[in-house]
N, C-alpha and C positions, 0 to 999 in steps of 0.2 A: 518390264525392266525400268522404264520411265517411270511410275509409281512407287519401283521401291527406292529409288534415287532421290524422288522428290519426300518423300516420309523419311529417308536416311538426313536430308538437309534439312529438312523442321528439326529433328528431335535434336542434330547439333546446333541448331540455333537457340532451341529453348535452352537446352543443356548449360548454356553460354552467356544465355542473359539470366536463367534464376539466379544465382549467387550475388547479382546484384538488386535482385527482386529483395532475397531472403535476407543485405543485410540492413537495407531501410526496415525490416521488421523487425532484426535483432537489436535494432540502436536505443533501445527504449531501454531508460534509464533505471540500473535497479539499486542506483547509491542511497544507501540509508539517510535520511535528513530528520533533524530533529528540531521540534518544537514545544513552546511548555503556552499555559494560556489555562483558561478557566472553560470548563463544561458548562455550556448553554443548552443542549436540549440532549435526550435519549431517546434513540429511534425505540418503538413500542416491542418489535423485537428483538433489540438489540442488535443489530444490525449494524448503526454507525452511531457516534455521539457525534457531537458538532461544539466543535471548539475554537475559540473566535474566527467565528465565524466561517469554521473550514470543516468540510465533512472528512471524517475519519472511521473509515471504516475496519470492523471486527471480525475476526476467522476465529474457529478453533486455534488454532495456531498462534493468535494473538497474547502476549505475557502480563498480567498486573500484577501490577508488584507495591509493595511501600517502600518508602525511602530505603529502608532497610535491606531489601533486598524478597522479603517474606512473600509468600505466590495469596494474591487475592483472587476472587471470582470478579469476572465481567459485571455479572448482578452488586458489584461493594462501588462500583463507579455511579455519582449523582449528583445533579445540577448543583454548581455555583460550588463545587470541588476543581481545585488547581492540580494540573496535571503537564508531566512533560510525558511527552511521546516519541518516539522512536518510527521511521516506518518510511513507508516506499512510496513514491506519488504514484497515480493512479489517473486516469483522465477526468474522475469524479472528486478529486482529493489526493488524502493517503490512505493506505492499507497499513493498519496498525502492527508492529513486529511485538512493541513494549513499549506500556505504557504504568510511568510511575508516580501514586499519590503520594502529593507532596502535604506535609500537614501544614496547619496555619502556623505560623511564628505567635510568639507570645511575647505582649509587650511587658516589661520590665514593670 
């Protein structure tokens, strides 16, 4: 009887402290933040670009687009192209949501 007593008060005790366990894990931040800056390197698989100097990382799920709004491939992004980005920090960076080439201006 004394065992099922003492295994009745662990599991309300866990029961009692997770919700404050699970919401230090839920607190991570998923607000979209945006930044623009020039592509400095292409990881070999595509995997992340790196844009001053901040890794930014690529998913299927990631959007390229032109100014315009028009869907590019991941493979149209390349060094010393200006791009604003869209995306979710990450403990390595951001994880790319959309990211939009910007063209060069043209001087007059």
């Amino acid at each position: 009887m004394k065992s099922k007593k003492a295994a009745l008060i662990k599991y309300a005790i866990f029961m009692v402290t997770l919700p404050l366990f699970l919401t230090g894990f839920m607190s991570q931040s998923t607000d979209t933040i945006s930044f623009s800056g020039t592509i400095e390197r292409i990881d070999q698989e595509s995997k992340f670009i790196l844009v001053s100097a901040t890794k930014v990382f690529l998913s299927p799920n990631s959007k390229v687009v032109d100014e315009k709004g028009n869907p590019l491939k991941i493979g149209d992004l390349r060094p010393r192209l200006f791009v604003s980005i869209e995306g979710v920090r990450n403990r390595d960076g951001f994880l790319a949501k959309r990211i939009v080439l910007k063209t060069a201006k043209r001087s007059p």
